[in-house]
N, C-alpha and C positions, 0 to 999 in steps of 0.2 A: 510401909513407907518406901516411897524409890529410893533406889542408894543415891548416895551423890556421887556425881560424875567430877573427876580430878582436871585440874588445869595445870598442864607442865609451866614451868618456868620460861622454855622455849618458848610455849605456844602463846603464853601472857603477853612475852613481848612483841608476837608477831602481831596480835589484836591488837596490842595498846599502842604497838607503832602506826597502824593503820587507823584507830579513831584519831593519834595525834593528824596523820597525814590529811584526814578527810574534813576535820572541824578543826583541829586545832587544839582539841581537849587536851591533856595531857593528864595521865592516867598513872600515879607515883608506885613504885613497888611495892609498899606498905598495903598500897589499894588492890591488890590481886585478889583479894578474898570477893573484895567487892562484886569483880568483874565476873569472879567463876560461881558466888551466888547469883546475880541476879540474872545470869544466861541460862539459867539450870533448865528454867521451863521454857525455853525460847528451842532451849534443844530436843527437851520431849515433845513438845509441839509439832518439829521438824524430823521427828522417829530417828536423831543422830544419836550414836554411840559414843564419841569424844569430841571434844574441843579440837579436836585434827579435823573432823568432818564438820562442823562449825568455819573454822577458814577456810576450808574450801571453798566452802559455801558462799563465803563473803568476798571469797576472787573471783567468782567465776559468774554468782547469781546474783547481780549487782542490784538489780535494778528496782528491790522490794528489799532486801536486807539489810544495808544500811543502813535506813529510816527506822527499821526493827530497832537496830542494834544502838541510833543514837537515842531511842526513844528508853531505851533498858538504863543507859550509862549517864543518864544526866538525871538531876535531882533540882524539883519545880518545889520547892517551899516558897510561897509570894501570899500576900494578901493585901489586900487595898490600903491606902496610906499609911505604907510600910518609909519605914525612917522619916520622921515627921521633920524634923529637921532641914535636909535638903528640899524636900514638897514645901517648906515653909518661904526659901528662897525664891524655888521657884513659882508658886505663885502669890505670895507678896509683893515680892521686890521686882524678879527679873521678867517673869509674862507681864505682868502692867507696863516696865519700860519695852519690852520689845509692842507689845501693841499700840503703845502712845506713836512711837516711832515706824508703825507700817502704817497709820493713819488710816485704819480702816482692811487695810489689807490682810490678806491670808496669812495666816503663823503655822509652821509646818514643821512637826515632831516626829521622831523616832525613837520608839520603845525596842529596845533593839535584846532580845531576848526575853522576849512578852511572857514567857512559860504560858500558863491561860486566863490571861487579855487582865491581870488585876491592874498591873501597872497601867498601861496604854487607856482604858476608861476612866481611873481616876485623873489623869492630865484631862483627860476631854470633861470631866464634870467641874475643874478649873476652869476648862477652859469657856466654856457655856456662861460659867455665875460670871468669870471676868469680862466679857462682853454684852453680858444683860440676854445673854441666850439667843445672841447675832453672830457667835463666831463662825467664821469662815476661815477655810485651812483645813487641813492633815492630820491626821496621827497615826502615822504606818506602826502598827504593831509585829514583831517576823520573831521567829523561833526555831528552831533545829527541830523540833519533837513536832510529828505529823499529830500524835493525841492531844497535844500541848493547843495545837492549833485551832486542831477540830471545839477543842471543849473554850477557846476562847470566843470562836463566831457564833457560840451557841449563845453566851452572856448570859450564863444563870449559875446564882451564886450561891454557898449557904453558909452557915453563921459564922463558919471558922474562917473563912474567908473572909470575912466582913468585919469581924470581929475588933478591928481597931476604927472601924466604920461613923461617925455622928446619927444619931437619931436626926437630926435635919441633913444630911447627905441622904440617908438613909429614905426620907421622907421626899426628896426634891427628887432622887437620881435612880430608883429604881421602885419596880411593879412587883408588889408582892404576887406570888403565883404556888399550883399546889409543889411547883419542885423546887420552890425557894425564892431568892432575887433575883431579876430579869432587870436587866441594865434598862432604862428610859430610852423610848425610841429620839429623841435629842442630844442624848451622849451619844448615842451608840452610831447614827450618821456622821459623825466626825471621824470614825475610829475604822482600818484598815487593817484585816489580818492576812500576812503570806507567811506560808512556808519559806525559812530561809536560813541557807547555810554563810554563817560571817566569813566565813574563806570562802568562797566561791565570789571567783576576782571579776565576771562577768556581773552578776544580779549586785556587789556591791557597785559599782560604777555604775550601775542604774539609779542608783539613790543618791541626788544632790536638791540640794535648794534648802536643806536644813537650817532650823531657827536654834533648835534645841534638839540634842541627840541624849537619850538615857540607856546606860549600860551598866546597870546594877549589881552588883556579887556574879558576873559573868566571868571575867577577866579572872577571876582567883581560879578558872580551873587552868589557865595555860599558861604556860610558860613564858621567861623574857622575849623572845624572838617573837613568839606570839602576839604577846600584847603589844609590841612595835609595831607588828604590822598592821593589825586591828586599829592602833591610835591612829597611825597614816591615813588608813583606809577613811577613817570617822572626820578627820580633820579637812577631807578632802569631798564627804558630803554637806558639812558646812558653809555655811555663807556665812562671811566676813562679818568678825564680831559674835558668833554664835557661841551656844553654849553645851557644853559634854558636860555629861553628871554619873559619874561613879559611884559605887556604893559606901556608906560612912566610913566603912574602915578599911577601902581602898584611896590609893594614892599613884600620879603620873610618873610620879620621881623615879627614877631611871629608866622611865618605859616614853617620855617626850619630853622635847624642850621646846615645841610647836606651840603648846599649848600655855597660857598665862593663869597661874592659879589665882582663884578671886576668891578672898571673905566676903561670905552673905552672911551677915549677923555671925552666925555659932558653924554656917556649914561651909566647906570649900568648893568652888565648881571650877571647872577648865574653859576657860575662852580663848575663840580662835583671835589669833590678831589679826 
């Protein structure tokens, strides 16, 4: 068995000040074990001797290691109508009012930390039954994790994934196949995946016209300053009246006052004013 390779305390914070710098992660002292297991093979991979030769690495060889390193330190637990709850607001209540009110028109959503694409295709299998499978519009699905990505454009699922799934979803929205569920080519036309970093202040100002933005158990890895700038960012892809959905046991309070918190039946959602 290879030894394990040690992670100084210096060198902890020099990583986890640079994931904080790069995404925004924010990586707690408690969590150092985390960091110096899940690098272990990333380093034998790269024939390095220490976590010294490891930052170097990530000053100097930018250009492929990063995407390494955000792909090792973020944690993708998702699966399809995951928090029933919020999915219940938004498609009972608030997709029917914003469609009655585009009269036809495009509705255009952001899954905004897609991990691999569960969230971003169950809004578009909403969004299909809600329009009688005439929808028109968006659904930009974007993630930090270049694998995250890859295995979302593939759109093929298996049970545990699925696993809080309907037999009639089930039935309507995806092709059984021999490597599992394959999203319906109907959903899957509506649904957009990028690679994409939530701090990187150029590609978010690329994203506006939002009806609905979703940013589920994202926010719980950064910190205050963080999430401030993240809500700015989100409130400012928005179009007037739109709606941010956090995850159930997330909340705006002290991170905006931008936003106006709404009761849908039992869940809370933020609208832009």
């Amino acid at each position: 068995m290879d030894e394990l390779i040690k992670l100084s305390n210096d060198t902890f914070t020099q990583i986890r000040d640079l994931i904080y710098k790069k995404c925004g992660i924010y990586v707690q002292d408690t969590k150092k074990y985390l960091i110096e297991n899940r690098l272990q093979k990333r380093l034998q991979e790269k024939n390095l001797r220490s976590f010294e030769d490891y930052l170097y690495l990530l000053k100097y060889d930018t250009a492929n290691e990063h995407v390494q390193l955000f792909n090792l330190v973020t944690t993708r637990e998702t699966s399809f109508f995951r928090e029933p709850l919020l999915l219940d607001a938004f498609a009972k209540t608030l997709l029917p009012q914003v469609l009655k009110s585009k009269n036809g028109g495009s509705v255009n959503i952001w899954s905004a930390g897609c991990s691999t694409g569960e969230e971003p295709y169950t809004l578009a299998m909403y969004m299909v039954d809600a329009s009688g499978g005439r929808a028109s519009g968006r659904i930009l699905g974007t993630d930090l994790s270049r694998d995250a990505v890859e295995s979302a454009r593939k759109a093929v699922y298996g049970d545990y994934a699925l696993r809080n799934t309907s037999p009639d979803f089930l039935k309507k929205h995806f092709i059984k196949t021999s490597g599992g569920f394959t999203v319906a080519p109907q959903v899957k036309r509506l649904v957009q995946i990028e690679e994409m970093n939530l701090f990187d202040d150029a590609r978010m100002r690329g994203v506006r016209g939002m009806d609905f933005i979703f940013c589920r158990n994202v926010m719980i890895y950064f910190d205050t300053p963080a999430k401030q700038k993240l809500a700015s960012s989100f409130y400012d892809s928005l179009n007037p009246g739109g709606y941010l959905f956090v995850g159930a046991s997330e909340s705006l309070h002290a991170v905006s006052r931008a936003f106006k918190p709404v009761a849908v039946n039992k869940a809370v959602v933020y609208q832009k004013g």
